[in-house]
C-alpha positions in Angstrom: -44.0 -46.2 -73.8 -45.6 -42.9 -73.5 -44.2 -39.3 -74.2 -44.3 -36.9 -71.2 -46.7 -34.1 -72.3 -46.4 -30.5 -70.9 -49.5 -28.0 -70.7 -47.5 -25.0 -72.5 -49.5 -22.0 -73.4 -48.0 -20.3 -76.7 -49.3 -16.9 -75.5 -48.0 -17.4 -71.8 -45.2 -14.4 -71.5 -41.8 -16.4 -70.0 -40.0 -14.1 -67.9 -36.9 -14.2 -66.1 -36.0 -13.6 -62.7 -33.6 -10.7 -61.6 -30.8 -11.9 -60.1 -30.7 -10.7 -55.8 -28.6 -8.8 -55.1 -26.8 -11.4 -53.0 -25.8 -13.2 -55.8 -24.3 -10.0 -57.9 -22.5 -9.5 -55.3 -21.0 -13.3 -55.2 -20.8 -13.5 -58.5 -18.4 -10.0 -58.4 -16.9 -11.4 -55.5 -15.9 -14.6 -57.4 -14.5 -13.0 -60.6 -12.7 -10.1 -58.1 -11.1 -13.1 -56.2 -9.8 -14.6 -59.8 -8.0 -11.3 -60.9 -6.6 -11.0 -57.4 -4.9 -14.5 -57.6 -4.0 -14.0 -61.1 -2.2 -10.4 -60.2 -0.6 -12.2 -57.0 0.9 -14.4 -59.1 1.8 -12.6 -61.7 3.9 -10.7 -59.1 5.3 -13.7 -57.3 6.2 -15.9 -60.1 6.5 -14.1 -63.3 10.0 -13.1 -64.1 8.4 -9.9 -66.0 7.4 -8.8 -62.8 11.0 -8.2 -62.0 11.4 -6.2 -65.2 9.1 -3.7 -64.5 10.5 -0.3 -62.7 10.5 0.2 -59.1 7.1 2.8 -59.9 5.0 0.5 -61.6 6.0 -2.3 -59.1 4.9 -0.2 -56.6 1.4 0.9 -58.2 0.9 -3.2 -59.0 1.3 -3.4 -54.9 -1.1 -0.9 -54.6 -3.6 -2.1 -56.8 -4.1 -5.5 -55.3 -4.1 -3.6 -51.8 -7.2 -1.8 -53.3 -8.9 -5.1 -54.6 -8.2 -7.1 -51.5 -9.6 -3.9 -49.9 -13.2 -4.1 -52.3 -13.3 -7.6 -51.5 -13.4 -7.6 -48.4 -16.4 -4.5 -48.5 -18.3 -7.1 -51.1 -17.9 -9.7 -48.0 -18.7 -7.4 -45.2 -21.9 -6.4 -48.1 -23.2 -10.2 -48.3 -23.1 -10.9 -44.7 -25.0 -8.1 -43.7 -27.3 -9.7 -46.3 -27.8 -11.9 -44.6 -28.1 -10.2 -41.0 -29.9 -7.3 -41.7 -30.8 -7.0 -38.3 -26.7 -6.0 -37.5 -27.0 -3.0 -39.8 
């Protein structure tokens, strides 16, 4: 049995590609989408939720407003992406 053998040059610089910019922006997208379903359930099944005053209720509202609003704008980002020509 023989041992696969790789030409590897010691003095060969390995570098790393930059992520695109299309996957930043699904990678944000993905962690965005995980706080959004943790806040909605926070709100929808979480007793605390119901212990909090009527003012920071209403700000928790508003703040998953605002980041279902940015994820939809990181969507409408990656499809143009990938249509550049719809710009």
């Amino acid at each position: 049995m023989s041992i696969p053998t790789w030409d590897v040059n010691p003095q060969q610089e390995v570098t790393m590609q930059e992520p695109t910019l299309q996957y930043k922006l699904g990678v944000e997208r993905i962690e965005l989408a995980e706080k959004i379903e943790k806040l909605k359930s926070f709100m929808t099944t979480n007793p605390a939720f119901k212990e909090v005053s009527y003012r920071h209720a209403r700000l928790l509202e508003e703040q998953l407003a605002a980041m279902q609003m940015y994820e939809g704008i990181l969507v409408q980002r990656m499809i143009l992406l990938n249509n550049p020509n719809e710009d």
